[in-house]
N, C-alpha and C positions, 0 to 999 in steps of 0.2 A: 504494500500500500504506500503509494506517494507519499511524502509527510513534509512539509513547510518547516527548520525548525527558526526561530529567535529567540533575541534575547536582549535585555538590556539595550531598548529603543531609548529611553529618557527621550520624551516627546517627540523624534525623532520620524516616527514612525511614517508619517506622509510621508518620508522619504524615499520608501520600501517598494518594490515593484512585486506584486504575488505570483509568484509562476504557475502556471496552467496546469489543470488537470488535478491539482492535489487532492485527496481526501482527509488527511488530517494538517492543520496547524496547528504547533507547539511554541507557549510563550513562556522563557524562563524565569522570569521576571522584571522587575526594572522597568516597566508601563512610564510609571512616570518619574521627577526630578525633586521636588520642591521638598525641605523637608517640614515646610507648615503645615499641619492634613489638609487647613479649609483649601490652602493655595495649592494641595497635592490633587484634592479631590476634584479642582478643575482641571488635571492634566490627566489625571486617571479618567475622568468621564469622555474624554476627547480621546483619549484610546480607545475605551470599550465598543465607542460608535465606529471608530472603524477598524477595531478586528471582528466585531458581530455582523457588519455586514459585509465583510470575506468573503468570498466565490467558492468556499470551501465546506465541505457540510458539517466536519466535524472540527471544532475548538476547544484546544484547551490552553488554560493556561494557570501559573500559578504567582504570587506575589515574590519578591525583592526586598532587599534590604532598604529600597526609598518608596516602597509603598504603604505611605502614610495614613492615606483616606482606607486602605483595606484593612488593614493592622485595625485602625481607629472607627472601623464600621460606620463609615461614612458613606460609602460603598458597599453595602452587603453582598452574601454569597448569592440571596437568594435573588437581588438583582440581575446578576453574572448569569446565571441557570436559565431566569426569566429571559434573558436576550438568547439564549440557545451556547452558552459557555460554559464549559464544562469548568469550572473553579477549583482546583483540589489547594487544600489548606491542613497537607498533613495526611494525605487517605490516599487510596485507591479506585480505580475505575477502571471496570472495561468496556468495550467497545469494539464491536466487528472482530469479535473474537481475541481482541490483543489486551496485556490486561498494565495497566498503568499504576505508576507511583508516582505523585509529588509533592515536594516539601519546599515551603520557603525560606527556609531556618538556616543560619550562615553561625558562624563563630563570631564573637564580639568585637566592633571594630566603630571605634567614635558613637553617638550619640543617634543611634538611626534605629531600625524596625525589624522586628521578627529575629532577633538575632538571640543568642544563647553563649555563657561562657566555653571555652574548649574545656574545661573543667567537665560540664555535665552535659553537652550537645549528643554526646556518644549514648545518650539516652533514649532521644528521638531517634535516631537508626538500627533501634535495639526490632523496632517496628517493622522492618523491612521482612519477607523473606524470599526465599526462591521462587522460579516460575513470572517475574517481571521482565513483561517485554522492551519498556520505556522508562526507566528511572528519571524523575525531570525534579532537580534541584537549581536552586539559585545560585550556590557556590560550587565550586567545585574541588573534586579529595586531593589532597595532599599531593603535588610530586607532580602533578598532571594538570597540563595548558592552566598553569594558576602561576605566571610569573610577576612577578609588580616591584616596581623600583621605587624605594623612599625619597622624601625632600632629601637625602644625606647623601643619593646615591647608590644607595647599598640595596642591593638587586635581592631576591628570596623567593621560595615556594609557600605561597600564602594559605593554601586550600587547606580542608579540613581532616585531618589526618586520621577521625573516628569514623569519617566517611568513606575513606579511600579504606578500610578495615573493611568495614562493612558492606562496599563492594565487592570486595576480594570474597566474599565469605556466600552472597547469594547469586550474585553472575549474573545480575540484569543482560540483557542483549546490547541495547543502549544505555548509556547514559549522558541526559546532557542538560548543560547547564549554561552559567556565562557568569554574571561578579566580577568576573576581573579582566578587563579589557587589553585590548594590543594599548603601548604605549613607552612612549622613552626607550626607544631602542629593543624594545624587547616585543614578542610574536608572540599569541596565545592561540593564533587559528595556524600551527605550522600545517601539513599536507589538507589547507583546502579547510581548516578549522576540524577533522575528522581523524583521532587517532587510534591504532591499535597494534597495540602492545606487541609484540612476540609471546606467543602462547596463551593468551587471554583470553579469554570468554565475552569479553567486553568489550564494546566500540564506545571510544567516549566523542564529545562531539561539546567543543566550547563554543554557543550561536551568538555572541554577543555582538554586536553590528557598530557599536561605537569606539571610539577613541580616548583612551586618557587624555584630558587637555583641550579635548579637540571638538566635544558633545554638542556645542554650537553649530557646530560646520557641516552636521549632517552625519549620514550613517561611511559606515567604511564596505561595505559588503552587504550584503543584498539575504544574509543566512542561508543556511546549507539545505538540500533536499536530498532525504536518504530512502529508502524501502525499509518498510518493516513488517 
């Protein structure tokens, strides 16, 4: 089945072209930018109008570390649903026989939304188990397309290390996410944003379409379309 993925538009999203034919689109997070919710909540409504009226039949999508209006139910789930959006906040769903996972829950990192210490985040993936065709997270595990460079310079693997376990452990098909963008020198969509491993069970897949620095200026890539 065609599948559309992104990820971390920050209102960007007119910028997108949707390619033909899909049956699923996949949104990993990051809708919108602002971290005010009232001021989030008009950027997240200006998304939802147009991933709901996509040329695609089936939507899903999950929240981000800057979505403020959904974290602060300003935006409800059962809005999402009402427009035909399939919203997961932590759960499961299948559809046309594939059976989905997603989580918006990131490691702690400044003053933002849905996030959890690395202390006790390994909690929330304790929920996973085998037989998921699409694991769909906001961040991404430890070691893998999660590179980010600080004010200081100092370059590091950001991603979430109780997650990158707990992938290892039930073998989604996919996993994909986005959190942490190309930027300063450094690539987080190397072969095409689609990677895999030697020996792996897993294809991970980083959709995130913007730029550190750059989230003004439009999208960088257009997100990836795999079969699943």
């Amino acid at each position: 089945m065609k599948t559309w993925l992104i990820s971390d538009t920050h209102v960007q999203h007119w910028h997108l072209t949707p390619p033909k034919d899909c049956e699923f689109v996949i949104h990993s997070g990051d809708e919108s930018n602002a971290h005010i919710p009232y001021q989030n909540e008009r950027e997240c409504r200006d998304f939802i109008h147009w991933f709901s009226q996509l040329d695609i039949p089936h939507k899903i999508m999950i929240a981000g570390n800057h979505s403020a209006a959904l974290e602060k139910r300003l935006v409800t789930k059962q809005e999402l649903w009402d427009l035909g959006i399939h919203y997961l906040e932590h759960g499961y769903l299948e559809l046309e026989g594939k059976k989905f996972f997603g989580s918006p829950h990131t490691p702690s990192f400044g003053n933002w939304y849905f996030m959890k210490s690395r202390e006790t985040i390994g909690r929330k993936w304790e929920d996973l188990e085998e037989g998921i065709d699409v694991l769909i997270t906001h961040g991404p595990p430890k070691g893998i397309l999660d590179i980010t460079t600080d004010r200081y310079g100092v370059t590091e693997h950001v991603g979430d290390n109780a997650l990158y376990k707990a992938v290892q452990k039930v073998k989604p098909r996919f996993h994909v996410f986005g959190h942490i963008h190309n930027g300063r020198g450094h690539d987080n969509d190397i072969n095409s944003g689609i990677f895999s491993p030697g020996g792996s069970a897993t294809t991970y897949i980083n959709a995130s379409v913007v730029e550190d620095g750059q989230i003004e200026m439009g999208v960088i890539n257009n997100g990836y379309v795999i079969e699943i």
